[in-house]
N, C-alpha and C positions, 0 to 999 in steps of 0.2 A: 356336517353339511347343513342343519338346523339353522345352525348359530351361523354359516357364513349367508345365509340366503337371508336369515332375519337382519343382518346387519345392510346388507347391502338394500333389503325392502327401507330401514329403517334412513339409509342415505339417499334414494332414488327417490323415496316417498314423502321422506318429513322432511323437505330443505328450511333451516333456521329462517325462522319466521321476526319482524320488526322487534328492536328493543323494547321493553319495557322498563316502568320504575317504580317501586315500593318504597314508599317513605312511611317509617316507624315512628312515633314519637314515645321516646322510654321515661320521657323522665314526667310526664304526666298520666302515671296509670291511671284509665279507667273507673269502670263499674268492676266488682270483682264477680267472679264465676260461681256460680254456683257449685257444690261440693255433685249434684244431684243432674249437674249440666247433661251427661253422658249416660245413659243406664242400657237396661235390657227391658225389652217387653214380653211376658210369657203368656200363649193362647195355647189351651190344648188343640190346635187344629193341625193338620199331616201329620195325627199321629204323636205328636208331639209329648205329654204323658204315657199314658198309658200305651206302650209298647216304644214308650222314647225315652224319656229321661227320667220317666218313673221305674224302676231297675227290676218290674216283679214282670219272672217271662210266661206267666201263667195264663192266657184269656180268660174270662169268666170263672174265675179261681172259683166263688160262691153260689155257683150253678142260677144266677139274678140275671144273666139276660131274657127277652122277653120268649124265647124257645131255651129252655131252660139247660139243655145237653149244648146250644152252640158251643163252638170250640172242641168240643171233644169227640171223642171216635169211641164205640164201645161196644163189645163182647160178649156174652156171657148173660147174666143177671144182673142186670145194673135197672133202677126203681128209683124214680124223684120223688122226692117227699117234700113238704112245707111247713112239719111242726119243729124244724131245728132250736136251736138254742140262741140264734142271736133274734132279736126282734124285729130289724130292720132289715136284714138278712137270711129268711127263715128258711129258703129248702137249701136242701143236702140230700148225698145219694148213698140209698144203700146198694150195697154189694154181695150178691148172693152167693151159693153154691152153685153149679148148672146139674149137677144132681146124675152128670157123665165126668168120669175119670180125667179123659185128653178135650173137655169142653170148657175153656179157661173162662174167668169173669174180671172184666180188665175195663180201666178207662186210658186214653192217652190224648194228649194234647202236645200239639205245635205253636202254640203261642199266638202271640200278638206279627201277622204277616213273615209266619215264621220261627222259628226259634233255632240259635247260635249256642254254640260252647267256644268260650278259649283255651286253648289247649294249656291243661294242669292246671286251671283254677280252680276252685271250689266252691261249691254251691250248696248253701242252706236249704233243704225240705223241709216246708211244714206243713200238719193240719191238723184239725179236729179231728176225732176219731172217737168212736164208742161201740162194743159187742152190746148191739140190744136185748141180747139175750142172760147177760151177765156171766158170761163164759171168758174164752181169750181165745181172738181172732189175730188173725195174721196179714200183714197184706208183706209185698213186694214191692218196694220204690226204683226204678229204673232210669236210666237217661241212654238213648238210645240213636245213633247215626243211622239214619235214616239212607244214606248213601253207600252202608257198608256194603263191601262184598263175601265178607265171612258169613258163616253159618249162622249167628246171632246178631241179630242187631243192639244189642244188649254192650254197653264198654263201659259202663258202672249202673252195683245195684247194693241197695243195702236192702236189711230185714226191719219191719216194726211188729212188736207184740202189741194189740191193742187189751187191756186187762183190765177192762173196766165196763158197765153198761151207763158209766156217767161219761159224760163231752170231757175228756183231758188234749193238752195240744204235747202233738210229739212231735220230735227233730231230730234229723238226723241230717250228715254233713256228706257229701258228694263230689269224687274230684273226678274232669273229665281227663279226657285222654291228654297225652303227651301234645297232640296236634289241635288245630281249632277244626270243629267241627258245624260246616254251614248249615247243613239240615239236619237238626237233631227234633228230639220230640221227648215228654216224659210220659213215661206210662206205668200206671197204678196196678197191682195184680192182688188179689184175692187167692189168698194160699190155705188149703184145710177148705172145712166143711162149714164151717160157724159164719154166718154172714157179719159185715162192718160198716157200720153208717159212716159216711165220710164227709168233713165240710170243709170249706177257705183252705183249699187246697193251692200251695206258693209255692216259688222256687224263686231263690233271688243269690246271685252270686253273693259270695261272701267280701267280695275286694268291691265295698261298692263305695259313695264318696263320704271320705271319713267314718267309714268305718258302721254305718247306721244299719242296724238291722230293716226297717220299710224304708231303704235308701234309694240314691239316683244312680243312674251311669252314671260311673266314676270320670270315661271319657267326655261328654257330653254337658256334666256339672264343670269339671277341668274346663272347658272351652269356655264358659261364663267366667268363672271363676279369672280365668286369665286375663278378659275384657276391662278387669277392674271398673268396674260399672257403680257409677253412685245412687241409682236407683234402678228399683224393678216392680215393673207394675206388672199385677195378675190379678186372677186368670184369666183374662183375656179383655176385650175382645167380644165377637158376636155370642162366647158362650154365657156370658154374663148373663145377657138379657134370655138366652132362648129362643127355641121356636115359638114356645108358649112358657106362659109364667112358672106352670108347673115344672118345665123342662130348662129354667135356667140354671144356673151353678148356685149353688144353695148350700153356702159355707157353712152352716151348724150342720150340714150332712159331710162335712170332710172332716170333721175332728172326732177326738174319742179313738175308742178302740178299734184299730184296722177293719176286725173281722165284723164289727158293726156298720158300718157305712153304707149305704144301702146304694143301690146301680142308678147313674142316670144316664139320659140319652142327649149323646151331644149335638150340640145345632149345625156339625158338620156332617151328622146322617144323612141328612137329604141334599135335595139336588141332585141330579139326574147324571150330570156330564162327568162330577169326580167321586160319586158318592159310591162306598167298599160297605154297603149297608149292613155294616155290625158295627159301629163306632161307638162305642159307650163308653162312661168313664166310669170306676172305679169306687173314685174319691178316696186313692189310698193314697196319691201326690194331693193332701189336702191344706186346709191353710195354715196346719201345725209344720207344716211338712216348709211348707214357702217362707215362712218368718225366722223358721231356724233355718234356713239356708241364705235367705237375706243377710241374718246376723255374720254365716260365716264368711259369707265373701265382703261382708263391709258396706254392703246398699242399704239405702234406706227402701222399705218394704212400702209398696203404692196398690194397696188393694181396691178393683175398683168391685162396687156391688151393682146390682139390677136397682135402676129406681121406680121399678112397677110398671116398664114397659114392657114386653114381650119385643122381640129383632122386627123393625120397622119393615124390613124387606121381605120379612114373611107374612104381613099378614094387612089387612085392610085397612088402612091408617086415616079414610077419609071420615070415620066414625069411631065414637068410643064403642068398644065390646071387648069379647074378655082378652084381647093382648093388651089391655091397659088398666092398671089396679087404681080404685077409686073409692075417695069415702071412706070408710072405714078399715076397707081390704086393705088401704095402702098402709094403715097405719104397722102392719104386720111387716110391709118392707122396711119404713121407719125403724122400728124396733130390733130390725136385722143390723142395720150400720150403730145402734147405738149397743147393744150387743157388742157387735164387733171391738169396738173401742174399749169397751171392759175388759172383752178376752183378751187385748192385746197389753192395754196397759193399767190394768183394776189391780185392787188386794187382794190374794185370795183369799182372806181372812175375812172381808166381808161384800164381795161381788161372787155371785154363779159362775161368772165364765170365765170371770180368771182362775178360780179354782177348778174349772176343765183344763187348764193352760197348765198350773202347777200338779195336775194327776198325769197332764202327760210327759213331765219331766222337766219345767222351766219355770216356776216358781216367779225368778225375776221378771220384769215387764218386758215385752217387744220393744218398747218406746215409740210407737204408732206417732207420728206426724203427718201422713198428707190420707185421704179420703177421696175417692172417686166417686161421683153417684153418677150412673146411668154410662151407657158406650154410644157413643156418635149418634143420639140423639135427636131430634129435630123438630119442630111444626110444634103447635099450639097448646098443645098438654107438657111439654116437658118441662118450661121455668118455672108455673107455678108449683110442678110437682117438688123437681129437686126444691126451689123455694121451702115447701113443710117438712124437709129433710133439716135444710139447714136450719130453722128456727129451734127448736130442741139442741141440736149439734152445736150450734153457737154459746146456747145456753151453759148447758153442761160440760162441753169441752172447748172452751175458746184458743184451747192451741192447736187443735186440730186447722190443717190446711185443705181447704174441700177445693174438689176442682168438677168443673161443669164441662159442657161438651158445645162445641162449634159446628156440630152434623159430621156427617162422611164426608164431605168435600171441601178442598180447600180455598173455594169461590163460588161464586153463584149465588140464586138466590136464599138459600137455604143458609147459607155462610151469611147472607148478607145482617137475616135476620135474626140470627141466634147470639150473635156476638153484644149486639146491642143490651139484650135482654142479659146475656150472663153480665154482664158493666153493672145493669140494675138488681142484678140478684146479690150484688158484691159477693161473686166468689173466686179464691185466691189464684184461680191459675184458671187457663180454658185449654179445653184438650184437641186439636186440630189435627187432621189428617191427611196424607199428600201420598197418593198413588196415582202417578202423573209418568207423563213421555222425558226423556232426555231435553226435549226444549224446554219445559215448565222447570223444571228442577233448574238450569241454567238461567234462566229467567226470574229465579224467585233467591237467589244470591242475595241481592237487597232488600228481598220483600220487607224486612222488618226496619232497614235505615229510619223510617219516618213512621213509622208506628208509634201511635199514644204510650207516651212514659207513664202516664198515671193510670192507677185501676190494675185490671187483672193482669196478671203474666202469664206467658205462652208456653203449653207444654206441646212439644211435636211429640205427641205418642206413639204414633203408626205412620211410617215413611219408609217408602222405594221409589227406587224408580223403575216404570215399566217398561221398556224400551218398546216403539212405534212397529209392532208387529214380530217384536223379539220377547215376549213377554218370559222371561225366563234369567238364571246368573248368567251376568255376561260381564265380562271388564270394563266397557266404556260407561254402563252405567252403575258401577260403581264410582267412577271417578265422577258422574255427574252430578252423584250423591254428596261424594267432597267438597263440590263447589259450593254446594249449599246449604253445605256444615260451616261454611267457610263464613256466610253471613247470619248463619244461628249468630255461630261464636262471638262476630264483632260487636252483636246487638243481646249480648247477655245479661245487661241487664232489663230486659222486654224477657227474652226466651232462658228459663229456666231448669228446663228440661225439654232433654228429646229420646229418642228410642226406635228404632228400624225396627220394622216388622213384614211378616212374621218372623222369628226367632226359629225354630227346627223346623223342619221337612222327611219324612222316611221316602227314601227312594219310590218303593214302592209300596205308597202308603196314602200319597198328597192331596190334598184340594186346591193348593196354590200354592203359585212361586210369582218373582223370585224369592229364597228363602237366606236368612244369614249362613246355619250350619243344615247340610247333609247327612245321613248317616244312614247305615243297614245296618243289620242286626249285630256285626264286630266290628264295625269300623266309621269314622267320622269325618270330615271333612270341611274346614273354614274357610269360604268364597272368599272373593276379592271385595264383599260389602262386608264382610268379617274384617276381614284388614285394613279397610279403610274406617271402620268404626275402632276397632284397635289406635289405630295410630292418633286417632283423636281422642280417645278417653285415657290414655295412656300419657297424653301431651298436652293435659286441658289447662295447668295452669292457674292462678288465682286470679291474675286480674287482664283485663283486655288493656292491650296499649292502643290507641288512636293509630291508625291506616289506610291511607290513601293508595288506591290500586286504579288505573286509569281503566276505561271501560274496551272491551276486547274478551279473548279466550284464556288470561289471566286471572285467578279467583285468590284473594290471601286474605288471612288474617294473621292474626299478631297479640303474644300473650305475655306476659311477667309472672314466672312461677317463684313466689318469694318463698315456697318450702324447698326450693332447691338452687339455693344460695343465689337467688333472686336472676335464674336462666330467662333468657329473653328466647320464646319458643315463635319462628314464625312455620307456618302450612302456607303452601302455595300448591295451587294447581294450574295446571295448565289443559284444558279443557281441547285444545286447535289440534290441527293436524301437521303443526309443522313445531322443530323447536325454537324453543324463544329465549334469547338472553336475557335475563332479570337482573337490574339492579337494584340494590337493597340497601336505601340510605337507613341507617340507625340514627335520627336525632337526639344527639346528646351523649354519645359514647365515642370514645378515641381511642386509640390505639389497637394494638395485638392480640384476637381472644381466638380460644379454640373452640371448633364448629363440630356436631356430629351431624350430617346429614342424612335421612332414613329417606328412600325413593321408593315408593310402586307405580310402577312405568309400563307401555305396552311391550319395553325393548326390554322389561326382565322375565315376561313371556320367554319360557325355554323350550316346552317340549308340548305338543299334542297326539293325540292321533288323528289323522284325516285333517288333517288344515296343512292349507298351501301358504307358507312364510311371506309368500310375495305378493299375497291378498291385504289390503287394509283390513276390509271386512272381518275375514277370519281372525284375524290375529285379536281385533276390539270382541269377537264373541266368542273368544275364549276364556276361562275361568277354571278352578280349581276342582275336580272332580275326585270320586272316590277312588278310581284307576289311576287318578296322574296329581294327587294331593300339593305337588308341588311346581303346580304352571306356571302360579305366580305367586310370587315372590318380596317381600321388600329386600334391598339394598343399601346395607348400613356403608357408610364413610367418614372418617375423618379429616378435618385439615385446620389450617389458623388463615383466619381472614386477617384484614386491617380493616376498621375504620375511620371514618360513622360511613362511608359506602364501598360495596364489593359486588362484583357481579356473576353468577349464577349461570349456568344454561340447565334449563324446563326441560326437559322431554315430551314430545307429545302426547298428551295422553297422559297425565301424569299426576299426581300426590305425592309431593318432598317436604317433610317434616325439619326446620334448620331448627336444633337447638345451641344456644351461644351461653356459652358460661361468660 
């Protein structure tokens, strides 16, 4: 009934709309595309890390948040202490006897908003452990359904001897049940009389991505991984900078040994309206963590740092004071990004940081190429700043690619005046930002047609679209998104990189959407701005061919992929409410070739709950959820055109990928 009520909306509603014509010319490719055109942007915000794609289901594993028991539940004799054994990380909890028989002494934690089992996998416990008495204490490791209705909540438990009054780390391996279990929780016991100090107390599945003991979700690394993404810039975003200088992402605090990393507080704790005020990171997804996953999926690694400003939105920006490091102070951020460049690509035979690089198991270089200083920046301090960045940087690493920032807005006067000044800083790329309605995204197709060839090129870091009082996933403005990919890509040699943002969201975790991936505690799900960044970095091609698309709700562009027996890829969208017949002159090609056409359309919308098929509205703000993962869809097709012209029918609403061998 679905499918006859969408088809007849789809004939009642979308009557084919005026001819159009696309004209190609193939045999004068282009600027070529950057390898970098396409990537990912990673912010720890909704959660995103730490209790997202960082794989560890522990909260406050090292008892460092700033109430020291958050996350955990406890029983018995359980005693914080702060003389532990890591330095950065120094309290840990002992565990007593209660000094009654049936009076148990126990810690238990639920995770990060929650904690999941897959049914039969297996999951690694660790932690510090020591009898301070120099005796041999016992504890009980447990994983526990919190939903059962049996006698025990208990469905696997293993034992540890602790036999030592020195810090040793034990492990021990945990399979859950047959079934996946939504509310599970682990909980620590105290067995015998001998009390046991405990510290960096972890659980991370065993099946996490490739295999890494401080690894990712395996599903949620898979969902990048598949984007084929040529660059990813991290970590963020407003975490960069901070609330305050002290609370920015401070990457010599992510490397090294896990259980050393010391807690900090992310900038998406505060705020009133989405703030889950325990948001802290970890730093166990840290920048050793980000370079070797860059490496496996193939991206070049976009790290951007704090340039000594603290997040402009938090704090008084009409005055220098402490959200802005100066003089002397700043030279401390300096020496962070030039750090950084040794850890990623120095000797370790005669650089510090790259011998942290090669003790934590990678010897060979990252091969570091592009440098961010500062996030969406703006007003009167921040050129000279980045400016005493780049002079040293220039110096000593003149391959390095530095890229500056254009503000938060993609116009206005704040755009107006930053652009000017990154031209005079000569830095290699400017980072620009578009969180705009469905009209602005349709509107800015061309933005770059006439844009200055010479000087900086344009990285779109952070782009959605927000839809005008729909601020959330929805289909149509994914496809709005398309259109405006549509004139990245024509003008690729101006824009060199781009990157939709944010990147994850946990259901119930968020501070903003829209978001690319979804996910709860077992399960994930790719929007319809997922697949339409998919179908472009999947289809990006090496060089642009010249494309004439007449103006209307038609958006194309047109590529020459010469790694793939030199396929002429074009993307069309059709942005209107009605379908539209496309013709598609190929200049300079004749005869017979075969086409594979891929389509995401409103009409491969299949299934919801609560939407009426016969609504436009509903049908545009539907989108892929964790209940119905598969609402939309692309639609692969084959067939053989004839040239150099064939003509098409658009779907309303639509993103159809033609590749032509």
């Amino acid at each position: 009934m679905i499918k006859i009520l969408l088809s007849a909306f789809m004939m009642a509603s979308l009557m084919t709309g005026a001819q159009t014509t696309i004209e190609v010319n193939t045999k004068k490719p282009g600027s070529d595309i950057a390898p970098t055109m396409y990537g990912v942007f990673f912010e720890d915000i909704n959660y995103g890390a730490d209790g997202g794609l960082y794989a560890e289901l522990i909260k406050n594993r090292s008892f460092e948040y700033p109430q020291a028991l958050m996350g955990w539940n406890t029983i018995g004799c359980v005693e914080v202490k702060d003389d532990g054994p890591f330095e950065r990380c120094p309290h840990y909890v002992r565990l007593s006897f209660s000094g009654k028989r049936d009076m148990a002494t126990g810690l238990e934690n639920r995770g990060h908003l929650g904690m999941s089992l897959h049914g039969k996998e297996k999951y690694r416990f660790s932690l510090w452990a020591r009898e301070p008495q120099g005796g041999e204490g016992h504890l009980s490791v447990v994983l526990r359904n919190l939903n059962s209705q049996e006698e025990n909540f208990a469905v696997t438990e293993k034992k540890i001897n602790v036999t030592s009054n020195e810090w040793k780390k034990y492990t021990v391996e945990l399979t859950a049940p047959d079934n996946d279990v939504e509310k599970a929780s682990l909980a620590l016991w105290l067995d015998g009389v001998n009390a046991v100090d405990v510290e960096h107390v972890s659980l991370f599945p065993v099946n996490t991505w490739k295999s890494h003991e401080n690894g990712l979700r395996k599903d949620l690394a898979q969902a990048l991984a598949d984007l084929k993404p040529g660059v990813m810039r991290f970590p963020g975003g407003c975490i960069v900078e901070g609330a305050t200088l002290d609370t920015r992402y401070n990457w010599k605090n992510s490397v090294g040994p896990v259980e050393n990393r010391p807690l900090n507080e992310t900038r998406w704790n505060y705020g009133r309206e989405r703030s889950h005020m325990d948001y802290y990171q970890s730093y166990g997804l840290g920048f050793y963590e980000f370079f070797q996953f860059c490496e496996e999926i193939g991206a070049q690694p976009l790290p951007v740092l704090s340039c000594g400003m603290a997040c402009q939105f938090n704090n008084d920006i009409t005055k220098a004071g402490d959200w802005l490091a100066q003089g002397d102070s700043l030279c401390e951020f300096i020496q962070d990004a030039i750090d950084l460049i040794e850890f990623c690509n120095g000797d370790p035979a005669t650089s510090k940081w790259a011998h942290v690089r090669a003790q934590m198991g990678h010897p060979a270089p990252f091969g570091l190429k592009y440098l961010g200083i500062g996030n969406e920046q703006w007003g009167e301090y921040y050129a000279p700043m980045l400016m005493a960045f780049m002079e040293p940087i220039r110096k000593q690493y003149p391959e390095i690619q530095i890229i500056g920032s254009a503000g938060p807005w993609p116009d206005g006067k704040e755009y107006d005046e930053m652009w000017p000044l990154m031209r005079e800083a000569k830095v290699d790329l400017v980072d620009e930002h578009f969180y705009k309605n469905e009209e602005f995204f349709l509107s800015q197709a061309h933005r770059y047609d006439k844009f200055p060839r010479k000087g900086p090129k344009v990285f779109a870091g952070e782009y959605a679209c927000h839809g005008t009082g729909k601020k959330w996933n929805r289909f149509y403005s994914s496809i709005c998104e398309a259109a405006l990919m549509t004139g990245l890509e024509r003008n690729a040699d101006v824009v060199r990189m781009a990157t939709y943002a944010p990147l994850f969201a946990h259901i119930d975790g968020w501070q903003w959407r829209p978001d690319m991936i979804w996910f709860d505690n077992l399960r994930s799900v790719r929007t319809s701005s997922y697949l339409v960044q998919q179908l472009f970095a999947t289809n990006r091609g090496t060089h642009v061919l010249p494309t004439t698309c007449p103006d209307g709700d038609i958006y194309a562009s047109a590529v020459l992929d010469k790694d793939d027996s030199s396929a002429i890829i074009i993307k069309v969208v059709n942005a209107g409410s009605n379908d539209v017949p496309v013709t598609i002159k190929l200049n300079g090609i004749k005869g017979e070739h075969k086409m594979t056409s891929t389509t995401l359309a409103a009409c491969n919308i299949t299934s919801m709950e609560n939407v009426n098929y016969t609504r436009v509205a509903d049908v545009l703000d539907c989108d892929n959820s964790l209940t119905h993962p598969d609402n939309v869809v692309p639609v692969v097709e084959s067939t053989t055109i004839s040239t150099p012209s064939f003509t098409i029918n658009t779907p309303a609403r639509s993103l159809t990928v033609y590749r032509i061998k």
